[in-house]
Every structure is written in C-alpha cells, then in structure tokens.
N, C-alpha and C positions, 0 to 999 in steps of 0.2 A: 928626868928630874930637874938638869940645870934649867931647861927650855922654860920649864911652867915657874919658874922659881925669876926667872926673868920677867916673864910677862907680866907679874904679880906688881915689879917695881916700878909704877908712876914716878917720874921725876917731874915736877913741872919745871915749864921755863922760865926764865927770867921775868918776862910779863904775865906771864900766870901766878905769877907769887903775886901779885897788884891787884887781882879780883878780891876786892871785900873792902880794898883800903879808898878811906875820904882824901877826895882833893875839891878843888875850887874851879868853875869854869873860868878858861881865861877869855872865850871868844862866845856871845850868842850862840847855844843850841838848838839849831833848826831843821829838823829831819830832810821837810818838804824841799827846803832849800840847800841840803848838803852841807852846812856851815855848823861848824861848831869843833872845840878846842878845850881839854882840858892837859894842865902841866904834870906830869908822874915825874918824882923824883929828878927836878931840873928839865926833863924832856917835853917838848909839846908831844901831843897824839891828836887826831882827829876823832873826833865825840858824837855819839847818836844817842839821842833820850833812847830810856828801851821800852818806854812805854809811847812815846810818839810826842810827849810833852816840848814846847818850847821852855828851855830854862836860859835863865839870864846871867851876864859876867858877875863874879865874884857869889855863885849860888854854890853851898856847898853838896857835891854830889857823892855818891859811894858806886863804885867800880864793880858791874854787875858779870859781863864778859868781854872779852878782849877775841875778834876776830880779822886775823890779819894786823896790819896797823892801824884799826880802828876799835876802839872802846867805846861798850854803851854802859850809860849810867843813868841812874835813878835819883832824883830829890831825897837828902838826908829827910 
C-alpha cells in the first residue's frame, strides 16, 4: 500500500517549477552554434530554441523543458 502510494507523489524540482514560465533571452539563441542564455529568477541558464529557431537578445521566450542545465524555449 505505502510503496504504490509513494510512487503516485511527483514532487518536481526546483527547475521544473520554471517550465511554463516567460523570460527574456539575455545572449543570441543559436542551436547550430551552441550559444544562447536566458536569465531564471536572477540565474543565467544555457538556452536551445526547441524548435531550432534563432531568437535574439531581449526576445521574450516561454520555458518549454529544462534538461540538465540547459533549457529550451519557444517565441511567446
């Protein structure tokens, strides 16, 4: 009973509370070239379009998934 009753509870982490939420790129998003930076709550993170788009500094983007210490995000 406890076992299955455990499994059931997702807790996400810290940075998976951040999938959904808008921020602003601070650094050119360039897949091909590995570059790109958006700021979460004060932090930098390293940023990948997730559709393969180049997006430019100060482009407002929404936080799609977070794998490792990198986040991909999409154009609002």
């Amino acid at each position: 009973f406890w076992v299955n009753r455990m499994k059931k509870q997702i807790i996400p982490t810290n940075a998976d509370a951040n999938i959904g939420k808008e921020v602003l790129v601070t650094e050119n998003i360039n897949n091909l070239l590995n570059q790109g930076e958006v700021r979460i709550n004060g932090q930098l993170w390293s940023a990948q379009s997730l559709n393969g788009e180049d997006l430019e500094k100060n482009t407002k983007v929404v936080i799609r998934k977070i794998e490792g210490n990198k986040v991909f995000v999409e154009k609002v």
